[in-house]
N, C-alpha and C positions, 0 to 999 in steps of 0.2 A: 283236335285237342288244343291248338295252338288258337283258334279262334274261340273256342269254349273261355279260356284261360282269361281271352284279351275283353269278350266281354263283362266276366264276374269282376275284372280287375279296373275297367274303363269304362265302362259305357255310362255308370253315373255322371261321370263329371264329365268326357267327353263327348255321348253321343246327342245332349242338347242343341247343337252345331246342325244336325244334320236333319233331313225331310223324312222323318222312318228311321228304320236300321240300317245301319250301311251295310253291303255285301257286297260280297265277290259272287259273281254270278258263273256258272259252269258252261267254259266257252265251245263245250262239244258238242250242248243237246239245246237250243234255244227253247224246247221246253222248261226244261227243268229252272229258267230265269225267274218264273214264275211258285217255284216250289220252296219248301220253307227245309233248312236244314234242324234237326234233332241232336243235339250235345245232352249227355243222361250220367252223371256222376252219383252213386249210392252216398251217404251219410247215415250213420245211426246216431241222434242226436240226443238219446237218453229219453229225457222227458219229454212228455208234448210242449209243442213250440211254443213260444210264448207270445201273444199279443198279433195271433195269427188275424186278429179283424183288420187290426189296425194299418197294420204291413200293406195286406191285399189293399187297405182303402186309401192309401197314401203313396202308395208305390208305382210311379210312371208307365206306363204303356210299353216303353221302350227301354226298360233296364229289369234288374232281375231280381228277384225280390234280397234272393244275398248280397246285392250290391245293398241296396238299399238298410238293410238292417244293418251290415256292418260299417254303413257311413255314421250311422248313428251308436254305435256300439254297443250291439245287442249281444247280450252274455252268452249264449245259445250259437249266433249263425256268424260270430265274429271268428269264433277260431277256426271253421270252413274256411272265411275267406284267407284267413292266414294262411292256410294249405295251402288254398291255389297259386298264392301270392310266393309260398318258403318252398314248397315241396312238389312241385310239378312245372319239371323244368323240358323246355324244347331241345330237339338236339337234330340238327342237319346238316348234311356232306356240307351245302350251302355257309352255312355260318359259323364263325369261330371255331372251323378245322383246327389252322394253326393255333390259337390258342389253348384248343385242348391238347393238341399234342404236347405244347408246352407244359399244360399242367401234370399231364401225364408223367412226363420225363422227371419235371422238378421234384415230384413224388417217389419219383426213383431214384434222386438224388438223396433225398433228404428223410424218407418215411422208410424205416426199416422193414417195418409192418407191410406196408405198403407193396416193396420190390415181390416178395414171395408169390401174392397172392397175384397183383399183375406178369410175372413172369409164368404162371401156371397156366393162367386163359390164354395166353399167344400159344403155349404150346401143347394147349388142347385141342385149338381150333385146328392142329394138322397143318401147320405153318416151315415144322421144319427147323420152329427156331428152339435152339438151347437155352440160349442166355440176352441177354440186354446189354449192352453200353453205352454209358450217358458220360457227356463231360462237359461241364460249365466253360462257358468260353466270354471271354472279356467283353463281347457284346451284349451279354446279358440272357441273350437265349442259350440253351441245352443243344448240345449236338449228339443227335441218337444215330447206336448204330444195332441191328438185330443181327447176332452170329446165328449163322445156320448150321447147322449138323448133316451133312451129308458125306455116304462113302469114306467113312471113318475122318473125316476131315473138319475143323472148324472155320467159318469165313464169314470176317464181319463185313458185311456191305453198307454203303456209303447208302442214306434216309433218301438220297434221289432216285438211288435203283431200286427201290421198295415199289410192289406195284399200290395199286390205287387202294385197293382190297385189305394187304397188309395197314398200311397206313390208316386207313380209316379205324379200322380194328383195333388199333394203337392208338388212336386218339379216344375213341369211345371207349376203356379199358377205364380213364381215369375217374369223368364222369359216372360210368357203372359205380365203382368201390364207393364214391363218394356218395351216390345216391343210395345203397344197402344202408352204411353208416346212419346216413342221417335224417334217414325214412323217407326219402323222397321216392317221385315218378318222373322216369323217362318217357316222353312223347315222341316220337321216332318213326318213319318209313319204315316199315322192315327190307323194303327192296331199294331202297335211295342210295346206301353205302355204296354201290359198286359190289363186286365179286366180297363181299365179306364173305368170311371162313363158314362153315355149316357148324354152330354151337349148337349143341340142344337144353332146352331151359335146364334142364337137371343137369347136366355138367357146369353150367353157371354159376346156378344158383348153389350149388355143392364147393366153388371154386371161389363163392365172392364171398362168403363168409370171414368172418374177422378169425386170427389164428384162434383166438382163445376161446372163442364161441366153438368153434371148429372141433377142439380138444374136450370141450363139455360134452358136446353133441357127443364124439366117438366115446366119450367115461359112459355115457346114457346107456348105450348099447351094448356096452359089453353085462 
Protein backbone atom coordinates (compact mmCIF):
# COMPACT_ATOMS: atom_id res chain seq x y z
CA UNK A 1 0.00 0.00 0.00
CA UNK A 2 2.64 2.27 1.04
CA UNK A 3 4.48 1.65 -2.21
CA UNK A 4 1.26 1.88 -4.29
CA UNK A 5 0.63 5.50 -2.58
CA UNK A 6 4.41 6.57 -3.30
CA UNK A 7 4.08 5.76 -6.88
CA UNK A 8 0.60 7.53 -7.92
CA UNK A 9 2.09 10.37 -5.79
CA UNK A 10 5.83 10.48 -7.15
CA UNK A 11 6.86 8.66 -9.82
CA UNK A 12 5.95 11.61 -12.39
CA UNK A 13 8.22 14.06 -11.16
CA UNK A 14 10.59 11.67 -9.35
CA UNK A 15 11.12 8.55 -11.13
CA UNK A 16 12.79 10.41 -14.50
CA UNK A 17 16.07 10.06 -12.27
CA UNK A 18 16.10 6.60 -12.45
CA UNK A 19 17.00 3.39 -15.31
CA UNK A 20 13.31 1.64 -15.01
CA UNK A 21 11.25 1.60 -11.89
CA UNK A 22 12.97 1.61 -8.78
CA UNK A 23 12.26 -1.27 -6.43
CA UNK A 24 12.79 -2.91 -3.48
CA UNK A 25 13.44 -6.29 -4.41
CA UNK A 26 12.32 -9.39 -1.96
CA UNK A 27 15.57 -10.32 -0.16
CA UNK A 28 14.22 -14.15 0.73
CA UNK A 29 13.59 -15.61 -2.90
CA UNK A 30 16.26 -14.21 -5.58
CA UNK A 31 13.61 -15.35 -7.77
CA UNK A 32 11.15 -13.37 -7.13
CA UNK A 33 13.98 -10.07 -8.09
CA UNK A 34 12.78 -10.75 -11.33
CA UNK A 35 8.94 -10.61 -10.81
CA UNK A 36 6.80 -7.53 -11.16
CA UNK A 37 4.55 -6.58 -8.03
CA UNK A 38 0.38 -5.92 -8.59
CA UNK A 39 -1.02 -2.75 -6.39
CA UNK A 40 -5.23 -2.96 -7.58
CA UNK A 41 -7.28 0.10 -6.07
CA UNK A 42 -11.16 -0.01 -7.37
CA UNK A 43 -12.63 3.61 -8.53
CA UNK A 44 -16.09 4.10 -9.87
CA UNK A 45 -15.52 7.20 -11.96
CA UNK A 46 -19.06 7.88 -13.11
CA UNK A 47 -18.70 8.52 -16.72
CA UNK A 48 -16.42 7.04 -19.27
CA UNK A 49 -13.01 8.46 -18.92
CA UNK A 50 -12.22 11.10 -20.72
CA UNK A 51 -9.50 11.57 -23.45
CA UNK A 52 -8.56 7.91 -22.72
CA UNK A 53 -6.37 7.95 -26.34
CA UNK A 54 -4.65 10.70 -25.49
CA UNK A 55 -3.48 9.65 -21.81
CA UNK A 56 -2.38 6.15 -23.04
CA UNK A 57 -0.52 8.01 -25.99
CA UNK A 58 1.41 10.67 -23.85
CA UNK A 59 1.82 8.88 -20.70
CA UNK A 60 5.47 7.46 -19.78
CA UNK A 61 6.31 3.96 -19.63
CA UNK A 62 7.28 4.35 -16.10
CA UNK A 63 4.51 6.40 -14.39
CA UNK A 64 0.85 5.70 -14.19
CA UNK A 65 -1.52 7.02 -16.11
CA UNK A 66 -3.33 8.89 -12.59
CA UNK A 67 -0.17 10.42 -12.13
CA UNK A 68 -0.07 11.61 -15.33
CA UNK A 69 -3.70 13.04 -15.85
CA UNK A 70 -3.78 14.68 -12.59
CA UNK A 71 -0.44 16.47 -13.24
CA UNK A 72 -2.41 18.02 -15.96
CA UNK A 73 -5.73 18.42 -14.07
CA UNK A 74 -8.01 16.08 -15.48
CA UNK A 75 -11.54 16.61 -14.08
CA UNK A 76 -12.18 12.90 -13.80
CA UNK A 77 -8.86 11.22 -12.34
CA UNK A 78 -7.61 14.39 -10.35
CA UNK A 79 -9.94 13.77 -7.29
CA UNK A 80 -8.44 9.95 -7.28
CA UNK A 81 -5.26 11.38 -6.99
CA UNK A 82 -6.44 13.62 -4.25
CA UNK A 83 -7.50 10.46 -2.30
CA UNK A 84 -4.36 8.94 -2.37
CA UNK A 85 -2.60 12.01 -1.55
CA UNK A 86 -5.86 13.17 1.66
CA UNK A 87 -7.15 9.76 2.62
CA UNK A 88 -4.87 6.82 2.64
CA UNK A 89 -2.58 7.27 5.18
CA UNK A 90 0.40 4.59 6.41
CA UNK A 91 0.68 3.72 9.91
CA UNK A 92 3.70 1.63 11.52
CA UNK A 93 4.85 0.41 15.09
CA UNK A 94 8.16 1.87 13.17
CA UNK A 95 7.06 5.63 12.53
CA UNK A 96 5.55 8.46 14.46
CA UNK A 97 4.53 5.97 17.53
CA UNK A 98 5.23 8.85 19.70
CA UNK A 99 3.60 11.07 17.90
CA UNK A 100 0.44 9.31 17.67
CA UNK A 101 0.36 8.82 21.09
CA UNK A 102 0.58 12.36 21.52
CA UNK A 103 -2.17 13.09 19.31
CA UNK A 104 -4.21 10.56 20.96
CA UNK A 105 -3.74 11.94 24.37
CA UNK A 106 -4.21 15.82 23.21
CA UNK A 107 -7.55 14.39 21.90
CA UNK A 108 -8.37 13.39 25.33
CA UNK A 109 -7.47 16.41 26.64
CA UNK A 110 -9.32 18.71 24.55
CA UNK A 111 -12.09 16.73 22.31
CA UNK A 112 -15.12 15.80 24.52
CA UNK A 113 -16.38 13.77 21.82
CA UNK A 114 -13.44 12.27 21.46
CA UNK A 115 -12.51 10.88 25.28
CA UNK A 116 -15.88 8.57 25.10
CA UNK A 117 -15.46 6.82 22.14
CA UNK A 118 -11.40 6.40 22.68
CA UNK A 119 -11.97 5.13 26.17
CA UNK A 120 -14.67 2.39 24.90
CA UNK A 121 -11.95 0.64 22.21
CA UNK A 122 -9.21 0.29 25.24
CA UNK A 123 -11.76 -1.38 27.13
CA UNK A 124 -13.12 -3.50 24.64
CA UNK A 125 -10.07 -4.89 23.62
CA UNK A 126 -10.04 -6.81 27.14
CA UNK A 127 -7.24 -4.41 28.54
CA UNK A 128 -8.62 -4.24 31.92
CA UNK A 129 -8.56 -0.56 31.66
CA UNK A 130 -11.59 1.65 33.19
CA UNK A 131 -10.55 5.00 32.49
CA UNK A 132 -7.66 7.33 30.90
CA UNK A 133 -5.63 10.02 32.60
CA UNK A 134 -4.03 12.69 30.65
CA UNK A 135 -2.23 15.71 32.03
CA UNK A 136 -0.52 18.43 30.11
CA UNK A 137 2.79 19.17 31.46
CA UNK A 138 5.04 22.29 31.00
CA UNK A 139 7.05 20.54 28.32
CA UNK A 140 4.57 20.42 26.12
CA UNK A 141 3.83 16.74 25.67
CA UNK A 142 0.75 14.83 27.68
CA UNK A 143 1.59 12.55 30.37
CA UNK A 144 -0.77 9.36 30.02
CA UNK A 145 -1.63 7.27 32.61
CA UNK A 146 -4.38 4.00 31.87
CA UNK A 147 -6.23 2.90 35.41
CA UNK A 148 -6.95 -0.61 35.42
CA UNK A 149 -9.82 -2.27 37.26
CA UNK A 150 -8.85 -5.24 38.85
CA UNK A 151 -10.05 -7.22 42.16
CA UNK A 152 -12.27 -4.46 43.14
CA UNK A 153 -9.36 -1.97 42.96
CA UNK A 154 -8.35 1.14 40.73
CA UNK A 155 -4.48 1.59 39.64
CA UNK A 156 -3.18 4.04 37.42
CA UNK A 157 0.09 2.96 36.06
CA UNK A 158 3.01 5.06 35.11
CA UNK A 159 3.00 4.99 30.36
CA UNK A 160 6.49 3.21 30.99
CA UNK A 161 4.90 0.04 32.51
CA UNK A 162 2.31 -0.29 29.73
CA UNK A 163 3.42 -3.15 27.72
CA UNK A 164 4.22 -2.75 23.96
CA UNK A 165 0.66 -4.10 22.97
CA UNK A 166 -1.26 -1.68 25.26
CA UNK A 167 0.63 1.17 23.92
CA UNK A 168 0.44 0.68 20.54
CA UNK A 169 -3.24 0.16 20.81
CA UNK A 170 -3.27 3.57 22.46
CA UNK A 171 -1.52 5.30 19.89
CA UNK A 172 -3.49 3.63 16.92
CA UNK A 173 -6.97 4.64 18.77
CA UNK A 174 -6.32 8.37 17.67
CA UNK A 175 -5.52 7.90 13.99
CA UNK A 176 -8.60 5.19 13.84
CA UNK A 177 -11.38 8.11 14.99
CA UNK A 178 -9.63 10.43 12.85
CA UNK A 179 -9.67 8.34 9.76
CA UNK A 180 -13.91 7.15 10.30
CA UNK A 181 -14.38 11.20 10.64
CA UNK A 182 -12.73 12.02 7.72
CA UNK A 183 -13.05 9.22 5.25
CA UNK A 184 -9.87 8.24 5.11
CA UNK A 185 -7.75 4.55 4.86
CA UNK A 186 -5.40 3.08 7.23
CA UNK A 187 -2.59 0.88 5.56
CA UNK A 188 -1.26 -1.15 8.37
CA UNK A 189 0.42 -4.70 9.27
CA UNK A 190 -2.01 -6.39 11.01
CA UNK A 191 0.76 -8.31 12.87
CA UNK A 192 3.45 -5.46 13.10
CA UNK A 193 1.85 -3.92 16.59
CA UNK A 194 3.26 -6.38 18.84
CA UNK A 195 0.66 -8.40 21.08
CA UNK A 196 -2.26 -5.78 20.10
CA UNK A 197 -5.55 -6.62 21.83
CA UNK A 198 -7.82 -9.30 19.73
CA UNK A 199 -10.71 -6.29 18.27
CA UNK A 200 -13.10 -7.73 16.00
CA UNK A 201 -14.12 -5.40 12.98
CA UNK A 202 -17.73 -5.21 14.29
CA UNK A 203 -16.73 -4.10 17.85
CA UNK A 204 -14.74 -1.36 16.16
CA UNK A 205 -16.43 -0.27 13.76
CA UNK A 206 -19.69 -0.23 16.29
CA UNK A 207 -17.26 1.78 18.72
CA UNK A 208 -15.72 4.34 16.19
CA UNK A 209 -18.71 5.87 15.24
CA UNK A 210 -19.31 9.55 16.12
CA UNK A 211 -21.86 9.79 19.27
CA UNK A 212 -24.42 11.33 17.21
CA UNK A 213 -24.40 8.99 14.23
CA UNK A 214 -24.38 6.36 16.92
CA UNK A 215 -27.90 7.74 18.51
CA UNK A 216 -29.44 7.89 14.78
CA UNK A 217 -28.23 4.47 13.92
CA UNK A 218 -29.87 3.01 17.62
CA UNK A 219 -33.48 5.76 16.64
CA UNK A 220 -33.20 3.63 13.15
CA UNK A 221 -33.76 0.39 14.86
CA UNK A 222 -36.03 0.74 17.26
Amino acid sequence: MKNMKHAVMRSYADWTSYDGIPRDEFALDPKAAAETSLYEADFVPGDRLHDRTRLARTTRQDAPLLTRAANDGHEQLTPIFDWFRNNLWDVTPETERTQREDYTAVNLLRNEDFRPRAEELLRVADLGIAEVEVEQTSSGRPVVRLVHAGGGEHTALDWSAESWGTRSWFALIGPLLLALDSGAVLSYLAGSFGAVPNVSEGQIGRRLVRTDDMADMEAGEV
